[in-house]
C-alpha positions, 0 to 999 in steps of 0.5 A, a space after each residue: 144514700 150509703 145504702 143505695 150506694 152500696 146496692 150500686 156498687 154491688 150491681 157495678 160489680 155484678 155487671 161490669 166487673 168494677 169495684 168503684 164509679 169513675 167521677 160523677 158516674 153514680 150521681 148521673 146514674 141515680 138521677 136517671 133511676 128517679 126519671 129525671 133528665 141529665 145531661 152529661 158532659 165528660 170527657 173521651 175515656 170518663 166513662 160515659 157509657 156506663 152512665 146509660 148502659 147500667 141504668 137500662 140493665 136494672 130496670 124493666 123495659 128498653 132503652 133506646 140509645 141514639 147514636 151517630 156510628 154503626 160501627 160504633 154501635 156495634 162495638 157496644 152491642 158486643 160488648 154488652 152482650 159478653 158482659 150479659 152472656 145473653 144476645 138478646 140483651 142488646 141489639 142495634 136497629 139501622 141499615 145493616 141489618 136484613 129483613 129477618 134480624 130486624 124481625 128478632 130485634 123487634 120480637 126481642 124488644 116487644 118480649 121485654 128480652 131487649 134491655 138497650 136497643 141502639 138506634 141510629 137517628 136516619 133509622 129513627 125517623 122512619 114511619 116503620 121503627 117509629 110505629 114499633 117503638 110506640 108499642 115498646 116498653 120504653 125506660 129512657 133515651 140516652 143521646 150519645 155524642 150529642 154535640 152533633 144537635 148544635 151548628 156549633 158542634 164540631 160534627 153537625 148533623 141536621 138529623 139530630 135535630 128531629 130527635 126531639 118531635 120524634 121523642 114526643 111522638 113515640 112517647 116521652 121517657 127521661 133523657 140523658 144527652 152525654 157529649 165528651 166536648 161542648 162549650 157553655 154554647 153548645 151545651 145550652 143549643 142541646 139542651 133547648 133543642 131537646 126540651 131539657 133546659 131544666 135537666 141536671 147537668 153533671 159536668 166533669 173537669 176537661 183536665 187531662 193530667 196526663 196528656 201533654 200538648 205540643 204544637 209545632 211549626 208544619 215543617 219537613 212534616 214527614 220527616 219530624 214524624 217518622 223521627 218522633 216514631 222511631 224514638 217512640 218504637 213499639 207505641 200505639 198512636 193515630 196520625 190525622 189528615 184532613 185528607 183521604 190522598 194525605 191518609 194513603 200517602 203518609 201510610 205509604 211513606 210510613 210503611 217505606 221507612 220501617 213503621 208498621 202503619 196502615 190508612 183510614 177513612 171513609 173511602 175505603 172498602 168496609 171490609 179493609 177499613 174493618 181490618 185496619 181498625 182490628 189490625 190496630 186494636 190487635 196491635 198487629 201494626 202501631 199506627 192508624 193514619 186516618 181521617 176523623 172518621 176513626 176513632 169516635 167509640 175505639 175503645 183503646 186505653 193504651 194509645 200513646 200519641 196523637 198526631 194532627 198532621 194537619 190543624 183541625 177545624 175547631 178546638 173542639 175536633 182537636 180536643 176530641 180526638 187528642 182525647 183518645 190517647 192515654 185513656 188508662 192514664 198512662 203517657 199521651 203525647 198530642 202533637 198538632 203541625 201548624 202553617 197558617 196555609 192550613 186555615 186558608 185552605 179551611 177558609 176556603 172549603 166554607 165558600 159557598 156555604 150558607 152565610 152563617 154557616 161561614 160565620 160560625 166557621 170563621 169563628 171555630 177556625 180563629 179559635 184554632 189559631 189563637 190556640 196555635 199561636 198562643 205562648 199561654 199554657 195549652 190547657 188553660 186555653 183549652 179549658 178556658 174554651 170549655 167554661 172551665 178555668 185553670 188557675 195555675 199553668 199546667 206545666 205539662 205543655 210546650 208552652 210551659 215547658 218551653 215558656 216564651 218571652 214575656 212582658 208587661 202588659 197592664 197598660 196595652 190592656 187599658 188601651 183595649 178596654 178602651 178603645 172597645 167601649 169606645 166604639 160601643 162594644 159593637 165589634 169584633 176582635 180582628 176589628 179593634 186589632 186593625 183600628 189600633 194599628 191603623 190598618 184602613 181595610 173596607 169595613 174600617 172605612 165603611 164605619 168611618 173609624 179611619 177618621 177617628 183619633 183611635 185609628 192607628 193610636 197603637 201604631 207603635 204595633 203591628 195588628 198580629 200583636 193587638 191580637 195576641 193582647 186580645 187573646 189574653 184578656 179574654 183568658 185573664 176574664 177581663 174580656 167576653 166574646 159574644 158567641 151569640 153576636 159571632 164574636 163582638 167583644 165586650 168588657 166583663 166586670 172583671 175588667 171594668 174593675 181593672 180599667 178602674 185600678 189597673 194592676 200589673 200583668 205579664 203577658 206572653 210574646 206569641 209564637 211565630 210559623 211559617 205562613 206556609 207549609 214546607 214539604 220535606 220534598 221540596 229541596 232548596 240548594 241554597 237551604 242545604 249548602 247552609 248545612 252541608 259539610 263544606 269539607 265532604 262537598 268539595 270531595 264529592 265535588 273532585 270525585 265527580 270531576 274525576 269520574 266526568 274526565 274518565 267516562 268523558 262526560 260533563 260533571 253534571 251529568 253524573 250528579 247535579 249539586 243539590 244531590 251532592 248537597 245533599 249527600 253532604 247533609 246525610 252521609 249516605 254510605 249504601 246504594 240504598 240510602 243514596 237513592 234517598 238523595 234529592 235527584 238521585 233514582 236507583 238507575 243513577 245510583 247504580 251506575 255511579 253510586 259505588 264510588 260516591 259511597 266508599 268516599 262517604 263511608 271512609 270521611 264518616 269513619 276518619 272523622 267519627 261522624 255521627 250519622 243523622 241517618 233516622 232523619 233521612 226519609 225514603 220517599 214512596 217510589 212513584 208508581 203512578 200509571 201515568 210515569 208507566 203510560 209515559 213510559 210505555 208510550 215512547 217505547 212503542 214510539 209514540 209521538 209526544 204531542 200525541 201523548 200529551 193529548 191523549 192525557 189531556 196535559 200540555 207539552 210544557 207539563 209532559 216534558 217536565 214528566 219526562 225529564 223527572 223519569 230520565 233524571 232519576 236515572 230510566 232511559 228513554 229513547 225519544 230520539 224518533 220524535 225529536 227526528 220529526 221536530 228538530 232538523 239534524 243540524 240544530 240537534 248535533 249544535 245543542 247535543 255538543 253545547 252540554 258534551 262540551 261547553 255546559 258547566 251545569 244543565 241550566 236552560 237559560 245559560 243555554 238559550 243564551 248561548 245558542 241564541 234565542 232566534 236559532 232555537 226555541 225553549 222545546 228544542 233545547 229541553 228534548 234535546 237535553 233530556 236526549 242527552 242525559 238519557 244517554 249519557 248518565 243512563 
């Protein structure tokens, strides 16, 4: 064995460079040598790669590596090639290549130059690819990201499953399956679809010392990101959304405060998503926004965080793609935003789809929340998913760090455990939470539960709390979830025992968050009066109404009170940041903006005020075509019922785009169509109503004014924006 572990290494140096193996590498690669199959489950950054590609480099003959992404591909094909200083070393066989370099690949291969050859599965199943490789020299079959095999892998490809017959036609050759996420599920899907129950298994530890995970409340998302980047200047990370509209706006909204970053995803051009990846690996720019197609195969060692602006659909995403920070081993920082709207949102895209597809899903998407709203240590939940266990917390989460309240639990735990082999292990855990908080939904009643002595035996709380006990027996061992029953829950031997001589057990209070997700630009007057100076408003307040009395205006008109609110939160002290304030557009800030500034700037001085000024957040400026149509329109005096039509939208919704555009300070003349809607005396009444008598802009302190039968709700609202277009603009 020293003997040929020295030959190894030799040839590991010769080759790549490297003086000693990673983990298991030498293991897998010595069992490949001797033919035999080998499925590998290591983590993103173990090195998997080099257990195939070195194998194929010392052996007569071609390996075919079968691969999810071209791009992907591509990146290993060069690098092979640099390593080799030959082009024939390697190639890829899919549907980038032209007729006469797929001509060269195939010579290559069939003239024994050709050592790893990477194919992409669509590209396998053809009869043209599956005839020429029949003629091959074959050594093995490596299947990267084999994951993609299982229903209940997180990138299910149906591809993938004809790998198998298509192996048997060409010719069978030892297989080597590498995934970097698989629970004990997926694993045994991959290997019984490929015909490799018998293949030794090399599994590596999914523990990550050096990665910390944090999950945080989706509130003012953009605002805690741009915070969490201006403190972390200079550092590579990736920031995902679900999305391809939230990609575009967030690196929008980025670039807009100072932050060299640039979008992802699959919608975009080739050429410029090319770029944007190369841009990223140059670190021309610090942040990629991207949707999960980046990533899989970026072989950046030195990224230092990963976002998830949106919760993921399975843990196994999540730990996927966190797994691309801190591959060096240096500082990685895995932040995930969580609302449990998220998961409703997930839920709902599943409708339609086969039934158990949903199942599976479902079940995916409850393993997320429970990770989410769990107060255990992040890693031992997340090894516990995995079949791995972590005895000790890893002290290096927010839960650990920021530990929750805890309690004793041994007796709700006995409670469980009885009431599941009650009803005969036959359910799952959402179900046993309702029947002992008393909750009668359908399936409760349609099982006749609700008339069982169980049924609200722990009304004391609440199903949420049932839940959260559930969650952590499971990862104390004293419970099973079926996967193969979609989740029904049975009592292991472990907590039989503890049934038997119950011990004491502290458990975790859970996390709460908000049902929602609250954007940063959504403004609550009532929220910023809570934090406004009290002492700066009541300035503001007085300058506004010193201003109004000179030019002869209402108050209102100049600044509404959650701009003041809010400049009494931010102590904006330039033009540039005033126009960040909630209502307040360059044309307003302009026009008003001097004075309210010098006042902010002197109270800031005086009273050695400490500016939060990184948390303000400068919004995109809407440049949406239909604001310029909008625009465009009423300057060539365009009636705007016309308007309306031709953008398919009602009066109600074009009037509110019309407002926004006047209240963030543009003018506009809609004077010509309000002549052809409202008669003349109605307009003078309403126009000296808000000159005169208004204390604020509201619409119903209006109508009650002028009285509901004299004026309807249309008349008043043009007739409002008539007036602050030409008295604030």
């Amino acid at each position: 064995m020293n003997e040929k572990h020295s030959k190894l290494s030799a040839e590991l140096k010769k080759h790549f460079g490297f003086d000693t193996f990673k983990g298991n590498q030498e293991a897998i690669i010595e069992n490949l040598l001797q033919n035999n199959d080998t499925f590998v489950l290591m983590p993103t950054g173990g090195g998997k790669s080099l257990c195939y590609q070195l194998p194929a480099l010392l052996q007569e003959g071609t390996a075919i590596v079968i691969s999810p992404l071209i791009a992907l591909m591509k990146n290993q094909v060069d690098a092979m090639r640099s390593y080799a200083g030959d082009d024939s070393i390697a190639h890829f066989l899919n549907s980038s290549l032209n007729k006469t370099e797929m001509t060269r690949v195939r010579e290559d291969v069939l003239n024994n130059k050709t050592r790893l050859l990477y194919v992409a599965p669509e590209s396998l199943t053809k009869e043209e690819n599956i005839l020429f490789l029949k003629k091959a020299n074959i050594q093995f079959y490596a299947i990267d990201e084999a994951h993609c095999i299982s229903e209940w892998g997180h990138d299910f490809r149906p591809e993938y499953r004809r790998i198998r017959p298509i192996v048997e036609t060409i010719g069978r050759a030892p297989i080597i399956a590498l995934t970097a996420t698989a629970t004990p599920k997926v694993q045994h899907d991959i290997q019984k679809n490929l015909g490799m129950l018998e293949a030794n298994v090399y599994k590596s530890s999914f523990r990550r010392h050096n990665l910390y995970y944090e999950i945080r409340p989706k509130k003012n998302v953009n605002k805690q990101i741009i915070k969490f980047l201006k403190d972390n200047q200079g550092k590579s990370g990736i920031i995902y959304c679900l999305s391809r509209k939230k990609v575009e706006e967030l690196a929008e909204t980025l670039r807009v405060n100072g932050i060299k970053a640039l979008a992802y995803h699959a919608g975009m051009d080739a050429a410029t998503r090319t770029g944007n990846q190369d841009k990223f690996l140059m670190e021309e720019i610090d942040v990629i926004v991207a949707t999960i197609a980046f990533g899989m195969g970026i072989d950046k060692p030195d990224v230092r965080f990963v976002i998830h602006y949106d919760i993921p659909k399975s843990l196994e995403s999540y730990y996927q793609e966190t797994g691309r920070a801190g591959r060096d081993g240096g500082e990685g920082k895995c932040i995930a935003f969580y609302a449990y709207k998220d998961i409703q949102k997930l839920e709902k895209f599943m409708q339609g789809k086969p039934v158990a597809e949903q199942e599976i899903g479902n079940q995916l998407l409850n393993e997320v929340v429970t990770y989410a709203e769990s107060g255990v240590c992040r890693v031992q939940q997340l090894l516990n998913y995995f079949g791995e266990t972590l005895e000790e917390p890893c002290g290096n989460c927010d839960n650990c760090l920021n530990p929750k309240e805890t309690f004793e639990g041994k007796d709700y735990i006995v409670q469980i455990i009885e009431t599941i082999k009650a009803i005969k292990e036959s359910f799952k855990a959402d179900y046993i939470s309702k029947l002992l908080a008393g909750v009668a939904d359908s399936a409760i009643k349609s099982y006749k539960h609700h008339k069982s002595p169980l049924f609200g035996s722990g009304g004391d709380h609440d199903a949420r709390f049932w839940n959260a006990i559930i969650r952590q027996a499971l990862i104390k061992k004293l419970l099973r979830k079926n996967i193969e029953n979609y989740g029904l829950l049975t009592v292991t031997e472990k907590g039989e025992e503890f049934l038997k001589n119950p011990y004491a057990v502290t458990l975790y209070k859970e996390h709460e968050f908000p049902d929602d997700e609250q954007d940063d630009d959504v403004h609550s007057s009532s929220a910023n009066t809570a934090s406004a100076d009290p002492v700066l408003f009541g300035m503001l307040k007085d300058l506004r109404k010193k201003i109004a009395k000179r030019k002869e205006i209402p108050p209102f008109v100049i600044f509404q009170d959650p701009s003041l609110q809010d400049m009494a939160i931010h102590y904006p002290i330039s033009i540039e940041e005033l126009q960040n304030m909630t209502g307040v557009g360059q044309g307003k800030a302009k026009r008003y903006g001097k004075d309210f500034v010098e006042l902010i700037k002197k109270y800031v001085d005086e009273n050695e005020i400490e500016r939060p000024e990184d948390m303000v957040v400068k919004s995109v400026v809407n440049k949406s075509g239909l604001k310029v149509y909008i625009i465009q329109s009423i300057d060539r005096k365009i009636p705007l019922d016309d308007i309306a039509a031709a953008k398919g939208m009602e009066m109600e919704d074009l009037l509110k785009e019309v407002e926004a555009i006047v209240y963030s300070g543009t003018r506009l003349n809609i004077g010509y169509y309000i002549d052809q809607v409202v008669d003349e005396e109605k307009q003078d009444d309403v126009y000296a109503y808000f000159l005169e008598e208004a204390e604020n802009e509201s619409l119903e302190n209006a109508l009650d004014e002028l009285g509901e039968e004299e004026y309807t709700e249309e008349d008043i609202r043009l007739m409002r924006i008539k007036f602050f277009s030409e008295m604030a603009n």
